[in-house]
N, CA, C and O atoms as a Tripos MOL2 file, in Angstrom:
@<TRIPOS>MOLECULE
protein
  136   135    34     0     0
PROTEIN
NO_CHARGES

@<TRIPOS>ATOM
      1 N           0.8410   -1.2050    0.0000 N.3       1 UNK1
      2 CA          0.0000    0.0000    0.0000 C.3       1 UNK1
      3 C           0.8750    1.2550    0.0000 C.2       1 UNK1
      4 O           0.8610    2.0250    0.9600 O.2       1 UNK1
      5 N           1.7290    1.4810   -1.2120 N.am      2 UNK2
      6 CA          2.6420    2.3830   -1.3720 C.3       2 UNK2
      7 C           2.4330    3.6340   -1.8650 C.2       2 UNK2
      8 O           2.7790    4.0310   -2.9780 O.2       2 UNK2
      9 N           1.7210    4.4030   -0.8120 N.am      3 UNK3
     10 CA          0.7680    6.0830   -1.9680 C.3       3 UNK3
     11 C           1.6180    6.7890   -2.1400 C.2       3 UNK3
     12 O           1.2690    7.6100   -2.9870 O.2       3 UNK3
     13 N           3.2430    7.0690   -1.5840 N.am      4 UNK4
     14 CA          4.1560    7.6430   -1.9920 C.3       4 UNK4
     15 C           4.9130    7.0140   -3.6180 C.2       4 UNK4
     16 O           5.9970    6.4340   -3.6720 O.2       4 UNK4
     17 N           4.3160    7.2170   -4.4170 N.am      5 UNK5
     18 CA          4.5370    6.7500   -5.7970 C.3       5 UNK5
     19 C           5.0440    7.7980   -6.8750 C.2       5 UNK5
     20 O           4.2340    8.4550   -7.5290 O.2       5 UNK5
     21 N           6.6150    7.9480   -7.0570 N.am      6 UNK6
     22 CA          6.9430    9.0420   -8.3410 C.3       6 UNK6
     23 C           5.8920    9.1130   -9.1940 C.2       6 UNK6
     24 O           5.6030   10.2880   -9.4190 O.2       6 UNK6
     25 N           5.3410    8.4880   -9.6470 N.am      7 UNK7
     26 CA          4.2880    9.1890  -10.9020 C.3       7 UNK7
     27 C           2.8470    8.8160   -9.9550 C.2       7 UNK7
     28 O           2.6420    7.8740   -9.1900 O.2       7 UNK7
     29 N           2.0610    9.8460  -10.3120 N.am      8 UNK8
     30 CA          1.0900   10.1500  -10.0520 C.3       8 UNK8
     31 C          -0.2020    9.2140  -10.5800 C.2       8 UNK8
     32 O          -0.6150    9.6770  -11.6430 O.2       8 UNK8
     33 N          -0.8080    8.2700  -10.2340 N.am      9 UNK9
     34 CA         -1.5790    7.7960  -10.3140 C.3       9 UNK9
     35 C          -3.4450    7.5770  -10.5110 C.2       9 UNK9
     36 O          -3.9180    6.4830  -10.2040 O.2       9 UNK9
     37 N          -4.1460    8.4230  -10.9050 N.am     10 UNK10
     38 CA         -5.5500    8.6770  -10.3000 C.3      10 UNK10
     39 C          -6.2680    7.3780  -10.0920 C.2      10 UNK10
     40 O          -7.3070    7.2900  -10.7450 O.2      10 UNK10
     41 N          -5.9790    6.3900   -9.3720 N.am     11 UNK11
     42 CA         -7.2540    5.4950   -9.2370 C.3      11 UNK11
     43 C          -8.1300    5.4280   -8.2890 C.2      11 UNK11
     44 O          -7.6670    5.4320   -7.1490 O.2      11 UNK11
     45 N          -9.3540    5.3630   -8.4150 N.am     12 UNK12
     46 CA        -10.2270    5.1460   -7.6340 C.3      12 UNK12
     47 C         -10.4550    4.2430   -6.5520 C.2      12 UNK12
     48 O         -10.0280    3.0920   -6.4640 O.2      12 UNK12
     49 N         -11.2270    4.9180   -5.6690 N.am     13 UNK13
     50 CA        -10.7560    4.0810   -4.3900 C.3      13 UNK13
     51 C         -10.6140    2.2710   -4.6170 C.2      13 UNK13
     52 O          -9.7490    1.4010   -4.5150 O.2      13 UNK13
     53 N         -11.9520    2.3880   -4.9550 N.am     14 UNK14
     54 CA        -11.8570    0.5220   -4.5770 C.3      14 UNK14
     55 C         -11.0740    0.0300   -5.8450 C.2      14 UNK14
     56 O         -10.8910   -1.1800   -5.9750 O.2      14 UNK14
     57 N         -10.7010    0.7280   -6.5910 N.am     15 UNK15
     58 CA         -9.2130    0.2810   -7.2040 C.3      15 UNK15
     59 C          -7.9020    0.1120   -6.0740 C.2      15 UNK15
     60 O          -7.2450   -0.8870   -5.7790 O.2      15 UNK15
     61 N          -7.8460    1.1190   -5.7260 N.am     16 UNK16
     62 CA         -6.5140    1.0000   -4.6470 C.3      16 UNK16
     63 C          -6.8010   -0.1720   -3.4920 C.2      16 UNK16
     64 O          -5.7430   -0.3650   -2.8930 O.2      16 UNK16
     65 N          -7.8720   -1.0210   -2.9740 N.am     17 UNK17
     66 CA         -8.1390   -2.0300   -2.6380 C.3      17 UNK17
     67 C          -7.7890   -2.8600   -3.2100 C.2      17 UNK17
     68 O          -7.7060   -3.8350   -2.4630 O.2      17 UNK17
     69 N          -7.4180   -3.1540   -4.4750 N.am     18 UNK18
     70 CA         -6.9190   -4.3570   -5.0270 C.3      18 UNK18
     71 C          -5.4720   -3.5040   -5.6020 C.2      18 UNK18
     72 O          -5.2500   -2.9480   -6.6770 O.2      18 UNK18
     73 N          -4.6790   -3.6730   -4.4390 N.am     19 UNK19
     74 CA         -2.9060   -3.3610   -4.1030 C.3      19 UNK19
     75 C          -2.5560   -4.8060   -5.0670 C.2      19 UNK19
     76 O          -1.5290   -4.6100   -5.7150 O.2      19 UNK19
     77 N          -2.9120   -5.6320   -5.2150 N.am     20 UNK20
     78 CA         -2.1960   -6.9150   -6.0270 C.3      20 UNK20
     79 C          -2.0860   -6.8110   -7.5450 C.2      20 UNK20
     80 O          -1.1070   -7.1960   -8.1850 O.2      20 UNK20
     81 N          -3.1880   -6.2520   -8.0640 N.am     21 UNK21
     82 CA         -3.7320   -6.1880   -9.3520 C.3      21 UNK21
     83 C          -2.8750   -5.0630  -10.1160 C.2      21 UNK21
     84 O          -2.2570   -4.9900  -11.1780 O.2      21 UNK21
     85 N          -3.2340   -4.0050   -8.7380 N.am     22 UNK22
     86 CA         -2.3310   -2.8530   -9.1340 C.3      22 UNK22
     87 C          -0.9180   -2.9840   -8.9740 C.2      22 UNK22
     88 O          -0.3960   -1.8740   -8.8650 O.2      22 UNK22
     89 N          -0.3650   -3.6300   -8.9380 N.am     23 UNK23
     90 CA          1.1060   -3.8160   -8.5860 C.3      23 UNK23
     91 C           1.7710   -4.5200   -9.6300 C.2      23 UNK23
     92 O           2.9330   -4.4170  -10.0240 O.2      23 UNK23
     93 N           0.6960   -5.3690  -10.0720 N.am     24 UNK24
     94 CA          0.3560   -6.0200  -10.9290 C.3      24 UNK24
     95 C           0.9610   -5.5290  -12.4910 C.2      24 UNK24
     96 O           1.7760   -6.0230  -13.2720 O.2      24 UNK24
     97 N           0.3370   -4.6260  -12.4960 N.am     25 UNK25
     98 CA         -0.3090   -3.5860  -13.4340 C.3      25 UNK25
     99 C           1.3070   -2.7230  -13.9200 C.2      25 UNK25
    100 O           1.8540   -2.5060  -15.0010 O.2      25 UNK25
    101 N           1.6130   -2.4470  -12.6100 N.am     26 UNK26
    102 CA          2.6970   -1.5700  -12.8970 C.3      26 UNK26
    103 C           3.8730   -2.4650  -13.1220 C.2      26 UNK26
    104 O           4.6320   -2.3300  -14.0820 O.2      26 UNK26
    105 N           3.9920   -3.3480  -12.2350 N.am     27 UNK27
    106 CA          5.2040   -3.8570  -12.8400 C.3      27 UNK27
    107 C           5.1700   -4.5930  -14.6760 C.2      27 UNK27
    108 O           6.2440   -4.7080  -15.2670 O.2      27 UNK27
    109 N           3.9900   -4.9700  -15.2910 N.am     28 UNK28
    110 CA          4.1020   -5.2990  -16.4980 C.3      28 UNK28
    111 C           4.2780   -3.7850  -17.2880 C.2      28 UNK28
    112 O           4.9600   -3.6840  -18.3080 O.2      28 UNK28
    113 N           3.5930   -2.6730  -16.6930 N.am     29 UNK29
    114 CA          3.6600   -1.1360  -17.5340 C.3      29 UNK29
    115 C           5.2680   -0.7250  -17.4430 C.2      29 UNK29
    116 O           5.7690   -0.1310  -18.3980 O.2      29 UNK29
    117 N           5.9130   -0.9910  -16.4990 N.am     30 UNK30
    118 CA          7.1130   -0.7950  -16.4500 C.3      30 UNK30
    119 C           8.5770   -1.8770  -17.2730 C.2      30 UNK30
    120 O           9.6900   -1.5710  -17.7010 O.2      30 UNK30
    121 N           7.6290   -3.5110  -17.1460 N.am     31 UNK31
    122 CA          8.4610   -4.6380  -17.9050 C.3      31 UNK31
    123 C           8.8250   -4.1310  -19.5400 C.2      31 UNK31
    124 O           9.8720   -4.2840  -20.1690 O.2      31 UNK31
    125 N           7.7630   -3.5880  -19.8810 N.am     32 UNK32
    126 CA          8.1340   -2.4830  -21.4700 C.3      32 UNK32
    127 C           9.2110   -2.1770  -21.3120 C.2      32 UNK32
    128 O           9.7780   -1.7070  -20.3250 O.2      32 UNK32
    129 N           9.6020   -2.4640  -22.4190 N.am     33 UNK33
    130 CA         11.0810   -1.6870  -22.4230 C.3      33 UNK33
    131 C          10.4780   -0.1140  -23.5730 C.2      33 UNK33
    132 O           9.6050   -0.2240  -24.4340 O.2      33 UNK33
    133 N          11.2150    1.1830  -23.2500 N.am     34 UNK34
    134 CA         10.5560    2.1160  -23.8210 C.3      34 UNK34
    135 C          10.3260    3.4540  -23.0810 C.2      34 UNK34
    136 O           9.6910    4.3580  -23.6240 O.2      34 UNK34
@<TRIPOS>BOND
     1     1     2 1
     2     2     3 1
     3     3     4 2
     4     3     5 am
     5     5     6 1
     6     6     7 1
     7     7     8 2
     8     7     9 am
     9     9    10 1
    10    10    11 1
    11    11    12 2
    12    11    13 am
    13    13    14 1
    14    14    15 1
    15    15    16 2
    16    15    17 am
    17    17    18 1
    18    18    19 1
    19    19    20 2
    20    19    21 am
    21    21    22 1
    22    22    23 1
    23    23    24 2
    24    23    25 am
    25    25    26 1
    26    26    27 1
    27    27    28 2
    28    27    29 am
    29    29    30 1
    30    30    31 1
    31    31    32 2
    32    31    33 am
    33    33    34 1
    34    34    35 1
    35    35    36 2
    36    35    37 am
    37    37    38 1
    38    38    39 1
    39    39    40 2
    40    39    41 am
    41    41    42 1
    42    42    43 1
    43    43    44 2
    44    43    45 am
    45    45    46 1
    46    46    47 1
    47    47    48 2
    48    47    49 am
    49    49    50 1
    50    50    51 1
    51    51    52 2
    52    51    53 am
    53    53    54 1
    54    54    55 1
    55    55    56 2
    56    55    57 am
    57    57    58 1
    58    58    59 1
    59    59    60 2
    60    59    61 am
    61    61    62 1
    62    62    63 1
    63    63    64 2
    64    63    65 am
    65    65    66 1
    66    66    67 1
    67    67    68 2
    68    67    69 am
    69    69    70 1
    70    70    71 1
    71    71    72 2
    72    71    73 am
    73    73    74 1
    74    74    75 1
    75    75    76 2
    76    75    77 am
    77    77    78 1
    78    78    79 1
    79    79    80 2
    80    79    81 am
    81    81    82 1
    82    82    83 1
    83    83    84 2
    84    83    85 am
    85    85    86 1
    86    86    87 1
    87    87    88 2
    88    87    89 am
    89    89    90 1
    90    90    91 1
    91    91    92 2
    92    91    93 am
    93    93    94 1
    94    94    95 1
    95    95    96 2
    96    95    97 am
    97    97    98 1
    98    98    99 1
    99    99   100 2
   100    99   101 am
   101   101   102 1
   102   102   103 1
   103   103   104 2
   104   103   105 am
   105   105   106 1
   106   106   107 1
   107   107   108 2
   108   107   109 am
   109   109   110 1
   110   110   111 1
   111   111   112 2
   112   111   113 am
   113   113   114 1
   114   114   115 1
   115   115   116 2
   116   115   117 am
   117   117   118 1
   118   118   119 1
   119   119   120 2
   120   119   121 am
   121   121   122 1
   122   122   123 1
   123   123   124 2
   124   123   125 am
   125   125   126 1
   126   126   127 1
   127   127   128 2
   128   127   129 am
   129   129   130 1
   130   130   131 1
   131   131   132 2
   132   131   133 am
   133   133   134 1
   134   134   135 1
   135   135   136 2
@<TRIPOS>SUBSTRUCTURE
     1 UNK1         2 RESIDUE 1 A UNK
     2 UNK2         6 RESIDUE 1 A UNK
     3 UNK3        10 RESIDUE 1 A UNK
     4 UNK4        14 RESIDUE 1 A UNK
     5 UNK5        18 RESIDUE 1 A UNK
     6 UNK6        22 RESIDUE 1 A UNK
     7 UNK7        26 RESIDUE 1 A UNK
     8 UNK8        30 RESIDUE 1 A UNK
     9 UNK9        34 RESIDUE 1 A UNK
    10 UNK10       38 RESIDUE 1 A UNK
    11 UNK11       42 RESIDUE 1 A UNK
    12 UNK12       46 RESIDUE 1 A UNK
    13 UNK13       50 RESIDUE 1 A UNK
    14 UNK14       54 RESIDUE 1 A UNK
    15 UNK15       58 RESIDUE 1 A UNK
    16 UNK16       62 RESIDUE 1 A UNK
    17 UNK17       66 RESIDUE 1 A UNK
    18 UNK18       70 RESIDUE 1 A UNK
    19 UNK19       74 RESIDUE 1 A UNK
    20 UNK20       78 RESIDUE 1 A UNK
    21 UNK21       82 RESIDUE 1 A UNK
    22 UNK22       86 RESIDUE 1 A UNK
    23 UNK23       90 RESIDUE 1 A UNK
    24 UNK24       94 RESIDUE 1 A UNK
    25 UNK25       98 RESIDUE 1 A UNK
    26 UNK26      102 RESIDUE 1 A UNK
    27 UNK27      106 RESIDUE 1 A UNK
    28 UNK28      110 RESIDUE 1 A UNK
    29 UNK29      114 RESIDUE 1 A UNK
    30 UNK30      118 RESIDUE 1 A UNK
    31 UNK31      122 RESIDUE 1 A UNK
    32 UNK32      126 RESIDUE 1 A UNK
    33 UNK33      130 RESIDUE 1 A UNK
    34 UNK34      134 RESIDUE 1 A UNK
């Protein structure tokens, strides 16, 4: 549950309830190379 995050994020709450999905999320948005 990391809200200190360099880039700015807007998700909605009961998005930020699913911390797995979202973590999820970023580490494949970040696996891009680019």
């Amino acid at each position: 549950m990391a809200k200190t995050h360099k880039l700015s994020f807007k998700i909605p709450e009961d998005q930020k309830t699913k911390d797995g999905k979202y973590k999820i999320a970023i580490a494949s948005f970040f696996s891009i190379p680019g």
